[in-house]
C-alpha positions, -999 to +999 in steps of 0.1 A: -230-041+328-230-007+311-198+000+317-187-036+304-200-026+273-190+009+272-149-009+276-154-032+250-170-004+226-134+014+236-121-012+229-129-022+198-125+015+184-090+017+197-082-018+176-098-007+142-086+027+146-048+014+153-055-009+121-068+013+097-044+041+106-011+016+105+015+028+078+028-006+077+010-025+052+016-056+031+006-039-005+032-008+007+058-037+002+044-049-033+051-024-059+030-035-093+050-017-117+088-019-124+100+016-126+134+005-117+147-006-154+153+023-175+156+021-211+181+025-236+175+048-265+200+035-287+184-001-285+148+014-299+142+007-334+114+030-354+105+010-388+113+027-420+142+051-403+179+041-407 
C-alpha cells in the first residue's frame, strides 16, 4: 500500500512538473500589444507648427 502511494506521489510530481515547465503555452501565442505597425513620421501633425 505504501508503495501505491509512493507511485502516485511520483506520479503526480512528474505531471505538474511536465506542466509547469512546458514552453508551449496558449498566452505565448497571444501577443497583447501590436508592435508590428510602425509609424510614419511624416503623417504626425504637432498643433501650432507648419
Amino acid at each position: 500500500m505504501k508503495l501505491r502511494n509512493y507511485l502516485f506521489a511520483a506520479v503526480v510530481l512528474a505531471s505538474v512538473t511536465f506542466v509547469s515547465c512546458n514552453p508551449d503555452s496558449i498566452a505565448d501565442e497571444d501577443n497583447p500589444y501590436q508592435t508590428e505597425e510602425k509609424i510614419d513620421k511624416k503623417d504626425i501633425k504637432i498643433p501650432g507648427e507648419d
